[in-house]
N, C-alpha and C positions, 0 to 999 in steps of 0.2 A: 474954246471949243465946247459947243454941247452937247451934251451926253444923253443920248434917248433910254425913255423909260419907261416905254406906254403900258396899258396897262391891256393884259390879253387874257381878263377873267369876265367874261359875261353869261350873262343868264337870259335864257329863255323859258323859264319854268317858271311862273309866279304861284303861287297856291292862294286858296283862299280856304280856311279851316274852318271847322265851327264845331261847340262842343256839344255835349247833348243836352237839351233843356232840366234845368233846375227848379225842381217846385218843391216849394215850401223845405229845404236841403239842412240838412243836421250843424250844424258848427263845426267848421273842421277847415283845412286846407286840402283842396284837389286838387290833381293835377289832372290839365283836364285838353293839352292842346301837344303832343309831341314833337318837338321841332329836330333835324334829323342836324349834325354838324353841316357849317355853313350856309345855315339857315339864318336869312337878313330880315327881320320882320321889320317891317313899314307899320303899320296900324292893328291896332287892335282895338275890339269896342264890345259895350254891354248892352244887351237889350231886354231890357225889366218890360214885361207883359203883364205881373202884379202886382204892383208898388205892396212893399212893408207899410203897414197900419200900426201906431204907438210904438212905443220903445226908443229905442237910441241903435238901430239895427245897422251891420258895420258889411261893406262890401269891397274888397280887394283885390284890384290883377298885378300879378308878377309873375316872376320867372326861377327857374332853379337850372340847375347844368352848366356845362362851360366852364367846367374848374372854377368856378364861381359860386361865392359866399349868396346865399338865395336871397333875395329881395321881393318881399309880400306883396309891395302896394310901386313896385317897381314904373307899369302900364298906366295903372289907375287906380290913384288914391280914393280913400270912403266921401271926400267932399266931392270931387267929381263924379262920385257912382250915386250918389240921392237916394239910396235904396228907397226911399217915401214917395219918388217922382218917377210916373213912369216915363219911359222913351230909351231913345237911343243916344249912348254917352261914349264919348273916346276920349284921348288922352288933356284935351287942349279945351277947360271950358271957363267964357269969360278970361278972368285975370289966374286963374289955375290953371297951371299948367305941371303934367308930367313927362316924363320919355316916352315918344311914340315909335321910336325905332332901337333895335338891340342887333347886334351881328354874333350868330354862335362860330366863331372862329375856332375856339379852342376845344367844342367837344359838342355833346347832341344835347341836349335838354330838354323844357317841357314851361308849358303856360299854368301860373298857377292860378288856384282862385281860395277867398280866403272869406268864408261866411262867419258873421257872429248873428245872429236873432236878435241880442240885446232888447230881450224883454217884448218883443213886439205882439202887438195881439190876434194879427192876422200877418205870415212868412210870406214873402212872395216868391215869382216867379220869371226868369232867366234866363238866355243863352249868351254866350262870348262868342266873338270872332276874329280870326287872328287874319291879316294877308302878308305872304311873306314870300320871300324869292329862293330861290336857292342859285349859288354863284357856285360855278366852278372854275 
């Protein structure tokens, strides 16, 4: 005999985040995107408007919260983010690939972002986008 299990958590909330534009931004980690518990993100992406000029300039999306040891480059590692190329980058590029989706089950958390300049001679310029659901 079998045993029903369905599942009777659905969503109708989708969000779509965005953080605030980053020009020319100090070296540090932000946190820059709030995700409330039980927040399921699907995608997340960068949008360089100024590509970095010279250097070895370093760009990062992860995550912190969720009873969870933080992960910098969790969304999007510095080879997927090109800080020298502008456009639009998310998790999956060519044969690079990172996590495009995370589920905060266990607590709220937040999107991070993680700038180094490495030497560049011109800093550029930025926004992140998160889309995410909320399940209840």
């Amino acid at each position: 005999m079998a045993t029903e299990r369905f599942a009777q958590r659905f969503s109708d909330r989708q969000m779509l985040a965005g953080s605030r534009k980053f020009v020319a931004p100090d070296d540090d980690t932000y946190y820059i995107i709030s995700l409330p518990r039980y927040a399921f993100v699907t995608d997340v992406w960068l949008f360089i408007t100024k590509a970095y000029v010279g250097g070895t300039p370093s760009i990062e999306i992860g995550f912190t919260g969720n009873g969870e040891t933080a992960a910098v480059n969790y969304f999007i590692t510095n080879d997927i983010a090109e800080p020298t190329v502008l456009g639009l980058k998310r998790s999956v590029k060519d044969t690079l690939v990172s996590n495009s989706s995370k589920y905060f089950a266990d607590g709220s958390g937040a999107i991070t972002l993680t700038i180094a300049a490495g030497s560049a001679t011109t800093e550029g310029n930025f926004e992140v986008f998160a889309q995410y659901y909320l399940i209840s």
